[in-house]
KOLKE-99715 format. One line per field, with one value per atom (N, C-alpha, C): residue number from 1; residue in three letters; atom name; x, y, z. Coordinates in nm, 3 decimals. Example, Ala and Ser with C-alpha at 12.3 -4.5 7.8 and 13.67 -1.06 7.14 Angstrom:
% KOLKE-99715
num	[1  1  1  2  2  2] .
residu	[ala  ala  ala  ser  ser  ser] .
atome	[N  CA  C  N  CA  C] .
xx	[1.319  1.230  1.320  1.285  1.367  1.290] .
yy	[-0.569  -0.450  -0.330  -0.225  -0.106  0.003] .
zz	[0.780  0.780  0.780  0.708  0.714  0.787] .
END
This chain:
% KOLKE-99715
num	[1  1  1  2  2  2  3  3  3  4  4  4  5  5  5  6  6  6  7  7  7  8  8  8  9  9  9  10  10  10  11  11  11  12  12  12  13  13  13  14  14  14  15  15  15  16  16  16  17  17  17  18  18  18  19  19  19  20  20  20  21  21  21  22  22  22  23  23  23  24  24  24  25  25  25  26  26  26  27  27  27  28  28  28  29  29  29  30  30  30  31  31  31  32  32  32  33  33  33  34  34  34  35  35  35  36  36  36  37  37  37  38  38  38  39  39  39  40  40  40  41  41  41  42  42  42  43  43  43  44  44  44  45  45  45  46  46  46  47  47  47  48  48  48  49  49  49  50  50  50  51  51  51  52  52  52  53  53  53  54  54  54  55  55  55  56  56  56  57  57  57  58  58  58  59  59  59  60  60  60  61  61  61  62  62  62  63  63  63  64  64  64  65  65  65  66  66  66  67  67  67  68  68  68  69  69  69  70  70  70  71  71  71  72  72  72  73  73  73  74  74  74  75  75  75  76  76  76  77  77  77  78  78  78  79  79  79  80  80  80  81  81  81  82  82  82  83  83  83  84  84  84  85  85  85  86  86  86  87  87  87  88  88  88  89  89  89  90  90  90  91  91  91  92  92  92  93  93  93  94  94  94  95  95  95  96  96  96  97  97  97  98  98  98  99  99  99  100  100  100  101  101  101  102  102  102  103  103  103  104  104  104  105  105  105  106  106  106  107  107  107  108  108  108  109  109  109  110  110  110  111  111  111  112  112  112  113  113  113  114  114  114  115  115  115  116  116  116  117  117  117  118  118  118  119  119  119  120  120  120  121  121  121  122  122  122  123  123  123  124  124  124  125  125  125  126  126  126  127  127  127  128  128  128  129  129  129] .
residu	[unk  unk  unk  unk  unk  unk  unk  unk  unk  unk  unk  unk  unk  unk  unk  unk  unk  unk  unk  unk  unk  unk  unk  unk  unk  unk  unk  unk  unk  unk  unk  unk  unk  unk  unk  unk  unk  unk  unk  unk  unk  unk  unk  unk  unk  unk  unk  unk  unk  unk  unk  unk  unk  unk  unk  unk  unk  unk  unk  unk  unk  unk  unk  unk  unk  unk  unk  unk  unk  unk  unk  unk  unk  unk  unk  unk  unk  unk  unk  unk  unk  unk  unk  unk  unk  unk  unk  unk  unk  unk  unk  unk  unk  unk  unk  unk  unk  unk  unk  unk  unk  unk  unk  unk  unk  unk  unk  unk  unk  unk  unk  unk  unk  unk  unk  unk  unk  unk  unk  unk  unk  unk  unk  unk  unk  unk  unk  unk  unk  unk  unk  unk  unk  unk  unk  unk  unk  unk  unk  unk  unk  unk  unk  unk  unk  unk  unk  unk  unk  unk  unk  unk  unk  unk  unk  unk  unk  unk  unk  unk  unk  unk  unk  unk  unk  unk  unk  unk  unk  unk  unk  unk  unk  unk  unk  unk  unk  unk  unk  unk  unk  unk  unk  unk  unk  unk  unk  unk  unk  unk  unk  unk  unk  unk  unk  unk  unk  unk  unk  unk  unk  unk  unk  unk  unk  unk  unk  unk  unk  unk  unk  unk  unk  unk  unk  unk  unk  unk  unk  unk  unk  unk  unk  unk  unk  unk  unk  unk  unk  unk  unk  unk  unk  unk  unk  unk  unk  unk  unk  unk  unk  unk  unk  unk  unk  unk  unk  unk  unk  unk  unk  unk  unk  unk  unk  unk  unk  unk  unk  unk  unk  unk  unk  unk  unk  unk  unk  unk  unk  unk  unk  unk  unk  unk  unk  unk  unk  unk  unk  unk  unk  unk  unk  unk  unk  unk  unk  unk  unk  unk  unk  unk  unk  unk  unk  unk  unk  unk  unk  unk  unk  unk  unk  unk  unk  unk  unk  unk  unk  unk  unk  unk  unk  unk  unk  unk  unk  unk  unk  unk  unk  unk  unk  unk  unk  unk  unk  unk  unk  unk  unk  unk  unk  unk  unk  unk  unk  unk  unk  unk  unk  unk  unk  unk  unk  unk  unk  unk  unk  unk  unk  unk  unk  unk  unk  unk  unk  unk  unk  unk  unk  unk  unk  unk  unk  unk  unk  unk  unk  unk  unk  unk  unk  unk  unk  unk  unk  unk  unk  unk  unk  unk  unk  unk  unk  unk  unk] .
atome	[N  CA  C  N  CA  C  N  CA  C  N  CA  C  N  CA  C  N  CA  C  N  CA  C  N  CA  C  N  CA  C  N  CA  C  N  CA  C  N  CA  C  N  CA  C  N  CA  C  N  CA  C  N  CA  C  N  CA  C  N  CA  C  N  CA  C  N  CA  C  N  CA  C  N  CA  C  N  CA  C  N  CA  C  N  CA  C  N  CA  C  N  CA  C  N  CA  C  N  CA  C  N  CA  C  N  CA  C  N  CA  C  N  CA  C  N  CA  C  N  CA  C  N  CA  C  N  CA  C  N  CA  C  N  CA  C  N  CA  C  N  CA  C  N  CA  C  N  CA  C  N  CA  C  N  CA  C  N  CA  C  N  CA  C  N  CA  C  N  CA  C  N  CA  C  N  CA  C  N  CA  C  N  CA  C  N  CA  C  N  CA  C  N  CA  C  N  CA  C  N  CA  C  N  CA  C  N  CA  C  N  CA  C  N  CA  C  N  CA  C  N  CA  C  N  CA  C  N  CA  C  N  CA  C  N  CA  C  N  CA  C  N  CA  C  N  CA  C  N  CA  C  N  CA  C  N  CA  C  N  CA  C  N  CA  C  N  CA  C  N  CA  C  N  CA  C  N  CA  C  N  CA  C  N  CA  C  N  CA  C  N  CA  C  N  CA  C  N  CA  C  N  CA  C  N  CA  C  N  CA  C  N  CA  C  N  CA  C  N  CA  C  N  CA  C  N  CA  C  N  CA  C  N  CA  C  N  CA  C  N  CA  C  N  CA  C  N  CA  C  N  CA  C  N  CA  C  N  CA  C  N  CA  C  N  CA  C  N  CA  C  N  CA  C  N  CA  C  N  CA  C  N  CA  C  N  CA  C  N  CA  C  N  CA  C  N  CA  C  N  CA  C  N  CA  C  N  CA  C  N  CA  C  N  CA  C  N  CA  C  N  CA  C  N  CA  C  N  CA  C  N  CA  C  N  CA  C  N  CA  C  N  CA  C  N  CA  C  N  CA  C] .
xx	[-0.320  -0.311  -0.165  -0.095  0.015  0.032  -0.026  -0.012  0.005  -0.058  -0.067  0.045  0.131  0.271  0.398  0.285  0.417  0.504  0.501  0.556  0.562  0.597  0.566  0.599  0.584  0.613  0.740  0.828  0.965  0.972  1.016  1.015  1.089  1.046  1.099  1.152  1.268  1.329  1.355  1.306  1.233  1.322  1.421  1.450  1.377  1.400  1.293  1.369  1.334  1.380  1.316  1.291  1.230  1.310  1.315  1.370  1.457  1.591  1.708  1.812  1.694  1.787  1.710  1.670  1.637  1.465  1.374  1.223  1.227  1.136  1.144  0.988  0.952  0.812  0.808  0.772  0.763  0.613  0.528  0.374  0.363  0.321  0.335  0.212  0.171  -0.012  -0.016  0.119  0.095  0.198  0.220  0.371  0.327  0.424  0.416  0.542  0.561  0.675  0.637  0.711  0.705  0.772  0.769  0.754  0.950  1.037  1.145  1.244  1.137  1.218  1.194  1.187  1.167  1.074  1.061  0.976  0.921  0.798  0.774  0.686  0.686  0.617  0.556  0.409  0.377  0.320  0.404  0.411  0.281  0.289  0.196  0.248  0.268  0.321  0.476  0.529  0.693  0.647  0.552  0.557  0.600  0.662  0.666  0.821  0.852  0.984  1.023  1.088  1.147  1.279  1.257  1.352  1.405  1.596  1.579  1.709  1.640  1.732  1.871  1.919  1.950  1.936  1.892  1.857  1.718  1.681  1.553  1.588  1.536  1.506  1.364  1.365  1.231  1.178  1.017  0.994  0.860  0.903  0.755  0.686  0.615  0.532  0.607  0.761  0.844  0.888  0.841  0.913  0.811  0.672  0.587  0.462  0.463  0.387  0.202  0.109  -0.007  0.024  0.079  0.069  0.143  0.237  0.285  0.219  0.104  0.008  -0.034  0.037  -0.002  -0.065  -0.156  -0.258  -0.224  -0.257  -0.231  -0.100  -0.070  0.023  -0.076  -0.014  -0.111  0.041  0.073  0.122  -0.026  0.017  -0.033  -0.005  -0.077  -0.001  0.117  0.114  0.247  0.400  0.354  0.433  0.460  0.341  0.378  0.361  0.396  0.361  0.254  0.112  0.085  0.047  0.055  0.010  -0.122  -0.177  -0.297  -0.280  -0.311  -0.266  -0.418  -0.389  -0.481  -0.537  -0.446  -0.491  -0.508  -0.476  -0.500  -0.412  -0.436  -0.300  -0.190  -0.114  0.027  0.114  0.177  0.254  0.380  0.472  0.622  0.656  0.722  0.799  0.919  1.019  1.141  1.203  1.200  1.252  1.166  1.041  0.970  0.850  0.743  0.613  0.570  0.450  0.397  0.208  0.149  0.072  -0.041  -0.173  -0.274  -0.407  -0.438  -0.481  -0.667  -0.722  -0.822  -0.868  -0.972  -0.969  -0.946  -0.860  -0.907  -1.009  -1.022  -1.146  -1.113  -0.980  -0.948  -0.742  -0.755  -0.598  -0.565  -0.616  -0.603  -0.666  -0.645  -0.709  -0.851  -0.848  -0.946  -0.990  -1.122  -1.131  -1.128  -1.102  -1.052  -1.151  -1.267  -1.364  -1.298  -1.347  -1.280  -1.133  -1.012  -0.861  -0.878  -0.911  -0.931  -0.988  -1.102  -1.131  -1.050  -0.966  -0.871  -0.736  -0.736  -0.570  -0.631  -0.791  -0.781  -0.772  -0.822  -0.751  -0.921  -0.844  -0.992  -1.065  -1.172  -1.303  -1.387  -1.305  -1.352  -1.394  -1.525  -1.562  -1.504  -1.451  -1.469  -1.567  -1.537  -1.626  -1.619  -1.760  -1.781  -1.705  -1.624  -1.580  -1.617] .
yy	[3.668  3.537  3.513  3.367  3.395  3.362  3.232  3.246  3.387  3.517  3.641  3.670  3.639  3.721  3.670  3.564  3.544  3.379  3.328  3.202  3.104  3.031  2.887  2.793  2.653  2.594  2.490  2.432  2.397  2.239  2.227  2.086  2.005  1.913  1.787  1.696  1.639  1.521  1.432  1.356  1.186  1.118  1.047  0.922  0.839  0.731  0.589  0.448  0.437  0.290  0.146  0.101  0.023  -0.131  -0.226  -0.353  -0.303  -0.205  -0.228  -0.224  -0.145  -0.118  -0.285  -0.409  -0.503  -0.531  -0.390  -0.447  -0.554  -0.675  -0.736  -0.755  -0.684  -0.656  -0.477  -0.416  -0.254  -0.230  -0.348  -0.293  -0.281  -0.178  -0.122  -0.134  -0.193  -0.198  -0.103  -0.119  -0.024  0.054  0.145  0.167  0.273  0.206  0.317  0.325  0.449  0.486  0.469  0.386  0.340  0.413  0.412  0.506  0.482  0.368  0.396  0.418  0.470  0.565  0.453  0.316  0.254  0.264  0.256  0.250  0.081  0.034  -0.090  -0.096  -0.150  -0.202  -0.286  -0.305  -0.435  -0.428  -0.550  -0.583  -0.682  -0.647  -0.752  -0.858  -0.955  -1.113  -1.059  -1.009  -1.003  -1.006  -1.010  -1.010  -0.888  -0.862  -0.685  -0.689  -0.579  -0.547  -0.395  -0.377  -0.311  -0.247  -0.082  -0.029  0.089  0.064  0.189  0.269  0.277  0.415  0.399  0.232  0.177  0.063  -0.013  -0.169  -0.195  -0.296  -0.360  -0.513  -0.550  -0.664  -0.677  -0.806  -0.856  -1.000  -1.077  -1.157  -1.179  -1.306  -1.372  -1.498  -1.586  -1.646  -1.799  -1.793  -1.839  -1.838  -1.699  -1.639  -1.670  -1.653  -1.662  -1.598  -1.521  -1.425  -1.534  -1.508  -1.598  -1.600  -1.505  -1.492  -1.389  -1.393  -1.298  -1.208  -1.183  -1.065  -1.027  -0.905  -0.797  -0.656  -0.677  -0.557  -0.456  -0.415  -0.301  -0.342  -0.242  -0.287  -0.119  -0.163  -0.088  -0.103  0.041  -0.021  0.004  -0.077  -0.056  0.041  0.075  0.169  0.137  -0.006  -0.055  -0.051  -0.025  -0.021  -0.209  -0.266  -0.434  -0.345  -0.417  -0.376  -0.495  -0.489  -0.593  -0.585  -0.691  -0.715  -0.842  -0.700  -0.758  -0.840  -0.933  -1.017  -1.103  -1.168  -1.255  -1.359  -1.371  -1.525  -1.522  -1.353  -1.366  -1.249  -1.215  -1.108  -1.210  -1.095  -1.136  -1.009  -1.037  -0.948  -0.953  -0.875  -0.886  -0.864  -0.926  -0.995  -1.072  -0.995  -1.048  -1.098  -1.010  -1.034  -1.115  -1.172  -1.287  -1.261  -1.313  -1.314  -1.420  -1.362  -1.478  -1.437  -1.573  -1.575  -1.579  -1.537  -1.556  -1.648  -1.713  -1.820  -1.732  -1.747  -1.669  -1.541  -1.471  -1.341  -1.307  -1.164  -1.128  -1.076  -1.106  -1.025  -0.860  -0.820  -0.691  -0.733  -0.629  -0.569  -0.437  -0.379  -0.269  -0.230  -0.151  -0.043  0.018  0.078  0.197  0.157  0.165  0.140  0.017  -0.106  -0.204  -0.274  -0.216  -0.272  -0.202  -0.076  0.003  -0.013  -0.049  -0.042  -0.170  -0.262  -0.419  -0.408  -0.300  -0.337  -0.241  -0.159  -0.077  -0.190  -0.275  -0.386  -0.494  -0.500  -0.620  -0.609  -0.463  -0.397  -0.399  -0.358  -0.320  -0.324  -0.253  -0.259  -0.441  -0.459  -0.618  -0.582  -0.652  -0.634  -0.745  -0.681  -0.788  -0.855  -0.966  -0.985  -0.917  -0.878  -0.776  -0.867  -0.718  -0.773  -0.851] .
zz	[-0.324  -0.387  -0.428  -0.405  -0.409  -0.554  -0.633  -0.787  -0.879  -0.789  -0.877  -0.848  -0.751  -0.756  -0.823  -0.901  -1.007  -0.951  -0.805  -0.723  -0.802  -0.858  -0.894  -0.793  -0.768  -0.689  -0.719  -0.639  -0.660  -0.707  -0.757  -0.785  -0.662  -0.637  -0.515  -0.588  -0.550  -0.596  -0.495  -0.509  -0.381  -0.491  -0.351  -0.410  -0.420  -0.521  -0.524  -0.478  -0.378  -0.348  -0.355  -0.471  -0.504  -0.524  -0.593  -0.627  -0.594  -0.653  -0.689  -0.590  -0.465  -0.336  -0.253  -0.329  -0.229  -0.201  -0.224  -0.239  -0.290  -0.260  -0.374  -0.490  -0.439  -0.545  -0.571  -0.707  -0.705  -0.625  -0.655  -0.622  -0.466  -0.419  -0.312  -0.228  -0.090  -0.101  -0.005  0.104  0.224  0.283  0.360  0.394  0.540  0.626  0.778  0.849  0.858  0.951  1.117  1.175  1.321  1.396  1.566  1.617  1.627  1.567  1.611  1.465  1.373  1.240  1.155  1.157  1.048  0.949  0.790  0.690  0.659  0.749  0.687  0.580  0.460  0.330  0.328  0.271  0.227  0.109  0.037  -0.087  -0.106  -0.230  -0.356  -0.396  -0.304  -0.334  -0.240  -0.234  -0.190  -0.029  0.051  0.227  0.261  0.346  0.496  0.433  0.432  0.471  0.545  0.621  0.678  0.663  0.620  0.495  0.680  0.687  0.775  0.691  0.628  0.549  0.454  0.481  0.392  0.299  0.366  0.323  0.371  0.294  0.341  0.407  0.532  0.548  0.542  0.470  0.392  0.506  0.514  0.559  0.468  0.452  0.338  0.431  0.384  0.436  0.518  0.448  0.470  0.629  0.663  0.795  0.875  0.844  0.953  0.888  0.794  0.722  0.703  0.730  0.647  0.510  0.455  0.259  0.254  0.174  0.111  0.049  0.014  -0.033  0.108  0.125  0.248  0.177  0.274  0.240  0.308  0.448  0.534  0.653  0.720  0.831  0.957  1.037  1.120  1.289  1.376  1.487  1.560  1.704  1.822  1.903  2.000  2.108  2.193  2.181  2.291  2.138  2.023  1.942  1.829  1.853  1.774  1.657  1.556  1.395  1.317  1.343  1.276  1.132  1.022  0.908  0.852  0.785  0.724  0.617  0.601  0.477  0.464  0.281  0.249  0.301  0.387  0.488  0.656  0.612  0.805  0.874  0.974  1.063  1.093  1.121  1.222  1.264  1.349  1.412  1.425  1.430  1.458  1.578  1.645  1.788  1.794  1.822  1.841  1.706  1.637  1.479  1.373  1.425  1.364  1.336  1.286  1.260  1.316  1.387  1.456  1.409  1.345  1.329  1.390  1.381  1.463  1.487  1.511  1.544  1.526  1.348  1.385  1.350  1.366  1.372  1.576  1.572  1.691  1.739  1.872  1.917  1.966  2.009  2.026  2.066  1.933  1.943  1.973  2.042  2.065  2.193  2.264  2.370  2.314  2.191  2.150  2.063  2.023  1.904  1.841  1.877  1.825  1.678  1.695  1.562  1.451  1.455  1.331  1.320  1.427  1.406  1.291  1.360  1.302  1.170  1.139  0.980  0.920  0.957  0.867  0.867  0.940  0.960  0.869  0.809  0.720  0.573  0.609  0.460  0.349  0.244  0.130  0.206  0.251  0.265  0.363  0.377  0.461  0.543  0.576  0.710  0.815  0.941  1.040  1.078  1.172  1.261  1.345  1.475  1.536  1.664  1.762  1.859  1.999] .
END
């Protein structure tokens, strides 16, 4: 047992990058590292932003977003990043959000019922595909 030999465990020191480096909300709903190193966020009223290790660029409902209250973000296999939000999905393409017309019927290859009720976030059910 390794506690009997006396080990304790080390303390970690995580930076916090919150408001001051540019978030613009602290409340945090979702966060995923994409397949090309970026950290995207979605905020509680502040919309997606996209943190790569120094700055955040941010996009609110302003940009294309349904609502700035984003729930989940989820990629695809071809690599889109879409976001679950209060009013609906959307996806990022070519720097922008483009909204969706709807629920989908399949975003995905695999899986697309269960991907879709984990991309609408809390516990929502979809509609079936």
């Amino acid at each position: 047992c390794l506690l009997g030999a006396g080990l304790a465990a080390q303390p970690l020191n995580f930076p916090a990058y919150g408001p001051v480096y540019g978030l613009p909300r602290a409340e945090v709903q979702a966060l995923h590292a994409d397949r090309l190193g970026y950290l995207w966020v979605a905020t509680a009223g502040g919309g997606v932003c996209r943190f790569d290790g120094r700055q955040y660029d941010c996009w609110t409902n302003r940009d294309g977003l349904p609502s700035d209250e984003v729930w989940t973000l989820q990629e695809t296999p071809d690599g889109r990043i879409w976001a679950g939000t209060s009013r609906g999905l959307a996806y990022f393409a070519d720097e922008k959000w483009v909204t969706t017309a709807g629920r989908p019927r399949k975003i995905s290859d695999s899986s697309s019922a269960g991907w879709t009720r984990r991309l609408v976030g809390r516990g929502r059910r979809s509609a079936r595909p």
